[in-house]
C-alpha positions as CSV (number, residue, x, y, z in Angstrom):
1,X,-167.5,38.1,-137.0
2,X,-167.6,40.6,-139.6
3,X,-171.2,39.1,-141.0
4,X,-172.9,39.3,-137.9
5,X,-171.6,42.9,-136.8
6,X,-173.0,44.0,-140.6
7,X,-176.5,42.0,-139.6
8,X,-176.6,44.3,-136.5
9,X,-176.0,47.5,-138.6
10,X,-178.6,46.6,-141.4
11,X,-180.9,46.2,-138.9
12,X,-180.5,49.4,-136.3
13,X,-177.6,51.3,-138.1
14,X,-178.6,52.8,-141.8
15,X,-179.3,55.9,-143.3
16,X,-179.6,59.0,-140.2
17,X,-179.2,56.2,-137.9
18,X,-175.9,56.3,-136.6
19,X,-175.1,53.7,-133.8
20,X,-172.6,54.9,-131.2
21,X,-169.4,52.4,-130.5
22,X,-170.2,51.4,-127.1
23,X,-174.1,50.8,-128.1
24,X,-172.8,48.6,-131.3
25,X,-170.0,46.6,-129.0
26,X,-173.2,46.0,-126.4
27,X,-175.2,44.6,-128.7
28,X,-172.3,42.4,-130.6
29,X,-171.7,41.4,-127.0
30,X,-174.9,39.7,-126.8
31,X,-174.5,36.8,-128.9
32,X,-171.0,36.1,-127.3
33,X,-168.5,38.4,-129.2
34,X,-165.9,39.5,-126.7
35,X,-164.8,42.9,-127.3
36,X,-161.2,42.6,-129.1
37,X,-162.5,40.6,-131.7
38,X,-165.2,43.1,-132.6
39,X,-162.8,46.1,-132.2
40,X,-160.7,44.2,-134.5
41,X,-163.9,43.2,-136.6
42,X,-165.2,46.7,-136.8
43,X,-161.7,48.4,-137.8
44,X,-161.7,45.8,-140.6
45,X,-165.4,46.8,-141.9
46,X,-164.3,50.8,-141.9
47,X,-160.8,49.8,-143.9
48,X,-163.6,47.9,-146.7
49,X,-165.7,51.0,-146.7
50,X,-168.9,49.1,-145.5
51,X,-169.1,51.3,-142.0
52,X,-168.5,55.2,-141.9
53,X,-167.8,57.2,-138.6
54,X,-170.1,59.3,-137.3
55,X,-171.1,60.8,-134.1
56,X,-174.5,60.8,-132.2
57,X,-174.9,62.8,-129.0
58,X,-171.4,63.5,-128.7
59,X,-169.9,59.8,-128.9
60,X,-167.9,58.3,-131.2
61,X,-170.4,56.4,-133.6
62,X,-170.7,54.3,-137.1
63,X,-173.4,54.0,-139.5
64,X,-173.3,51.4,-142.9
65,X,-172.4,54.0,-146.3
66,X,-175.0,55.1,-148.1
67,X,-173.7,54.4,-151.0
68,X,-174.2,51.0,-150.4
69,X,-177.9,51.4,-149.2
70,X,-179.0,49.7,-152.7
71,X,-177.0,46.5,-151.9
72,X,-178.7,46.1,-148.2
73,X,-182.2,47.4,-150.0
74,X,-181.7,44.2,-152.5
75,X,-181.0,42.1,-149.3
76,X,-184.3,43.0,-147.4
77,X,-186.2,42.2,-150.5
78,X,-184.5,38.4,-150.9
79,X,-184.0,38.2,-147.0
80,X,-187.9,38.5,-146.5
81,X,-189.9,38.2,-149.5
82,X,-188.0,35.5,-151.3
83,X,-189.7,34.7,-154.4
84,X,-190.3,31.3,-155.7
85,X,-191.3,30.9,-159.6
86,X,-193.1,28.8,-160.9
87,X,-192.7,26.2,-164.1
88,X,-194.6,28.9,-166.5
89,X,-192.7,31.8,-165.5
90,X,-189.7,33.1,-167.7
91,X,-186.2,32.6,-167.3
92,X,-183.3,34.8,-168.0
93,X,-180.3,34.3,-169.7
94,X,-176.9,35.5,-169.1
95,X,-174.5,35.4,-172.5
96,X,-170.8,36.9,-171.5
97,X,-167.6,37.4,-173.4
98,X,-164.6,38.4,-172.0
99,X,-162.1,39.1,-174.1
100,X,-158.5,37.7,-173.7
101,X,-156.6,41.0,-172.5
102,X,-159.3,41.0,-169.8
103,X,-159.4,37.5,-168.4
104,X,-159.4,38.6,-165.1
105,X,-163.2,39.9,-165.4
106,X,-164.3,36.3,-165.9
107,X,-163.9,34.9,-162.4
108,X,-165.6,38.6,-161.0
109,X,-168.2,37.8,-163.3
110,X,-169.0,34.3,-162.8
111,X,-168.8,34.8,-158.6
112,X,-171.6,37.4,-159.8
113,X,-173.9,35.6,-161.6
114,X,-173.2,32.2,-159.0
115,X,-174.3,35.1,-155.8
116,X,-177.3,35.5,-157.8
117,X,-178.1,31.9,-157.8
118,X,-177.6,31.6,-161.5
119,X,-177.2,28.2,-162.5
120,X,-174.5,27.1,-165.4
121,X,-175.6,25.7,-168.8
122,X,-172.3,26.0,-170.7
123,X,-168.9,27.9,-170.0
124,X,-170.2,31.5,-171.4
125,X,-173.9,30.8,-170.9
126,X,-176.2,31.4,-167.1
127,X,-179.7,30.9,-166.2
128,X,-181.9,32.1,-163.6
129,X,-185.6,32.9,-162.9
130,X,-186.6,36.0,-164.4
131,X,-187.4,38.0,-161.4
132,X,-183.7,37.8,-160.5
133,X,-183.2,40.2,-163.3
134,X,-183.9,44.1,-161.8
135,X,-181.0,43.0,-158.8
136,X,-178.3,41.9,-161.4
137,X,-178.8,44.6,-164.1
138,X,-177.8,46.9,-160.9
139,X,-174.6,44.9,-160.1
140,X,-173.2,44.1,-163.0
141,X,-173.4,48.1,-163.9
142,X,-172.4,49.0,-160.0
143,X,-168.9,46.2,-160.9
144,X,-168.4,47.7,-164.1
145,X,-169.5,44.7,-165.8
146,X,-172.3,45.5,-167.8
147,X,-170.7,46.0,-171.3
148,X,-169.3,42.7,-171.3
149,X,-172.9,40.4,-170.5
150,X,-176.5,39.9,-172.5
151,X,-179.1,39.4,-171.2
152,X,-182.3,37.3,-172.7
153,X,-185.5,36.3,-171.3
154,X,-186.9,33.4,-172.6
155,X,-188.7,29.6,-171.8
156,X,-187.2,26.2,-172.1
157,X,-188.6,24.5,-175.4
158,X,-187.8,21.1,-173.4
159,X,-190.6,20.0,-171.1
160,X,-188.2,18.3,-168.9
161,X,-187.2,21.2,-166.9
162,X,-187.3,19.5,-164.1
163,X,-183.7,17.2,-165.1
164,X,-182.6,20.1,-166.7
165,X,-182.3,22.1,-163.2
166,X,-180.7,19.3,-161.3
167,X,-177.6,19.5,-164.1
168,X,-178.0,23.5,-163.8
169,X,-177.5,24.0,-160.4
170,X,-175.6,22.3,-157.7
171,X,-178.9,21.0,-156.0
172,X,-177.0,18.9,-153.6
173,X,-174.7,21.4,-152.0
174,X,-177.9,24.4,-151.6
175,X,-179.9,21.1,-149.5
176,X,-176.8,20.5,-147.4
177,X,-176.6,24.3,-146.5
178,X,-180.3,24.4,-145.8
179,X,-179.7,21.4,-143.9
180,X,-177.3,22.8,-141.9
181,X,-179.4,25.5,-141.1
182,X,-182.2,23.8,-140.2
183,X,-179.9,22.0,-137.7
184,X,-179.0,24.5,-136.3
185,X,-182.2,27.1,-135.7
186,X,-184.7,23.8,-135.0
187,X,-183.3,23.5,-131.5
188,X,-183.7,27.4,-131.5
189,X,-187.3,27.3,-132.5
190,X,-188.4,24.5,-130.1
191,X,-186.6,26.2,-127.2
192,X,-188.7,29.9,-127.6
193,X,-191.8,27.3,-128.3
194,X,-191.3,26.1,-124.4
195,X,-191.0,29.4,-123.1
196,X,-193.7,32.2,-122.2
197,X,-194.9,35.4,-123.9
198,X,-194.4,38.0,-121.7
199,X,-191.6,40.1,-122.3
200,X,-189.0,41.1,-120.1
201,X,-185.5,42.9,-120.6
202,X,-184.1,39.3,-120.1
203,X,-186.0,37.3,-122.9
204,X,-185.6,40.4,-125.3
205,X,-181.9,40.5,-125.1
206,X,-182.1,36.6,-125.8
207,X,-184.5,37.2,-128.7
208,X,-181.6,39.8,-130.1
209,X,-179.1,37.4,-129.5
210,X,-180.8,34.3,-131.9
211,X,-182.3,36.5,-134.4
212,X,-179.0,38.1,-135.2
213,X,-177.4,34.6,-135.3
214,X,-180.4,33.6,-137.4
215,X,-180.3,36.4,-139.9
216,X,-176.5,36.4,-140.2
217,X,-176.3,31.9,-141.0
218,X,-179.5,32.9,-143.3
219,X,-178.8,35.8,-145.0
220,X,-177.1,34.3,-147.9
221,X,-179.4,31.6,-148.7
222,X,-182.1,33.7,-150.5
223,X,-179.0,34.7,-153.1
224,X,-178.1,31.4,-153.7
225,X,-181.0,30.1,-154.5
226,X,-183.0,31.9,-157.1
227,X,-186.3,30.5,-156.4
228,X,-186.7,27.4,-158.7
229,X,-190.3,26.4,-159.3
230,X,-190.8,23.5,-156.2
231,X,-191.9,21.8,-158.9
232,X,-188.4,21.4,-160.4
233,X,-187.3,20.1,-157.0
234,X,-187.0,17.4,-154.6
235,X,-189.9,16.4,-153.3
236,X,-188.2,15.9,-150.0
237,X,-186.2,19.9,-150.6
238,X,-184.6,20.5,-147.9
239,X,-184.8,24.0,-148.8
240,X,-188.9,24.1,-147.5
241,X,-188.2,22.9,-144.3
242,X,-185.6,25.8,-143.5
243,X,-187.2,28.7,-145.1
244,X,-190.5,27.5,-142.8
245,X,-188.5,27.3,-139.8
246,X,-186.6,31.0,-141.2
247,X,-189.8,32.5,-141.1
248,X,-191.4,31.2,-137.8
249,X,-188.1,32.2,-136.0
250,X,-187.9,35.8,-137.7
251,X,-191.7,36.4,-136.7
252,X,-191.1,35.2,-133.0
253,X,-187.8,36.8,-132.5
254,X,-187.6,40.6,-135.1
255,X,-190.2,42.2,-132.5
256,X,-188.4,41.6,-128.9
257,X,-185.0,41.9,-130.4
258,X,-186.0,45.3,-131.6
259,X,-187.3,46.3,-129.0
260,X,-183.7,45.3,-127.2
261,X,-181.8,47.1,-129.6
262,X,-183.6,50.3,-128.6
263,X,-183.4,49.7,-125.3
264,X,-179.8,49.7,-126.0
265,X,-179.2,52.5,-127.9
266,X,-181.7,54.7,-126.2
267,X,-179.6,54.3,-122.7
């Protein structure tokens, strides 16, 4: 619940865009959220800091905090121009220590590294692609965490990466979430395939209703996976399939559900 109200706000709700409380429960309404649960939802967010309140043309409103502008920019950049490397392309490496009287940094900084889609090589020692690198220099200093992890870049000296990755990463577990996906959104895809073109107020609210779904399942998908070279992977990756069907969806459905959202908010 919370997810998919914080998909609605990165979208229509950052910066000087404020998005009154009754616009915001309309639109959370759409893709079937009765109105307790996102009262309750919303009440949550503010406690967490993620939503400020704010006013716009005299109504109680909430916008996302600036402060945490950075995090959604990071987002936007994974969410729609994932990167994939490829096999020549450094890697980076991530060497903590934490020491004893601190213990309690090491799980923040592993659940870190793993939301990066670092893979593990030993207990003190991460990998990722290098172009993962600008994103978690910013988190690790934004946690407090900085001091306490080095970073290398550097190449494998073994040329086969390829087995390597599969005992680096939990391969199985990102295909089953892609999977999963894919499941989901193919039915999603096929049914806007069978309809027309023309909008309407009808098919736009539907379009707002499936791409927030759609962004909300996918949104954490591009962390978790860094971007491994395809050549390192399954030849049957799950992974393709979904991030194909991610972006014919997101280019079907981003226009009429904007266009909803400021119908919405312009009423």
């Amino acid at each position: 619940m919370q997810q998919l109200i914080v998909t609605i706000c990165g979208l229509y709700a950052r910066g000087d865009r404020p998005i009154a409380v009754s616009d915001l429960l309309r639109l959370v309404a759409e893709p079937g959220v009765d109105e307790a649960a996102a009262r309750s939802a919303l009440s949550r967010l503010k406690k967490r800091g993620v939503l400020l309140s704010d006013r716009t043309n005299g109504s109680a409103a909430y916008r996302l905090d600036p402060a945490l502008e950075d995090v959604f920019a990071e987002g936007d950049e994974r969410i729609f121009g994932h990167r994939r490397a490829e096999p020549g392309d450094p890697w980076v490496l991530a060497a903590f220590s934490v020491p004893e009287t601190q213990r309690h940094l090491r799980h923040r900084l592993r659940k870190v590294l793993a939301s990066r889609g670092f893979g593990t090589v030993g207990s003190g020692l991460w990998v990722a692609p290098e172009h993962v690198l600008p994103h978690l220099r910013h988190e690790l200093e934004r946690e407090g965490l900085a001091d306490f992890v080095e970073l290398f870049r550097a190449e494998p000296l073994d040329p086969d990466a390829r087995a390597k990755v599969a005992d680096w990463w939990d391969l199985d577990t990102l295909a089953q979430r892609y999977a999963a996906f894919t499941a989901e959104f193919e039915p999603v895809r096929q049914r806007w395939a069978r309809s027309g073109d023309v909008p309407d107020g009808a098919s736009d609210a539907r379009a707002f209703a499936d791409y927030v779904r759609l962004l909300t399942a996918w949104r954490r998908l591009p962390f978790l996976d860094p971007g491994l070279p395809t050549a390192y992977l399954p030849a049957d990756w799950a992974g393709t399939e979904a991030e194909q069907l991610f972006t014919t969806l997101h280019e079907r459905l981003s226009g009429p559900a904007a266009r909803h959202a400021a119908r919405v908010t312009a009423a």
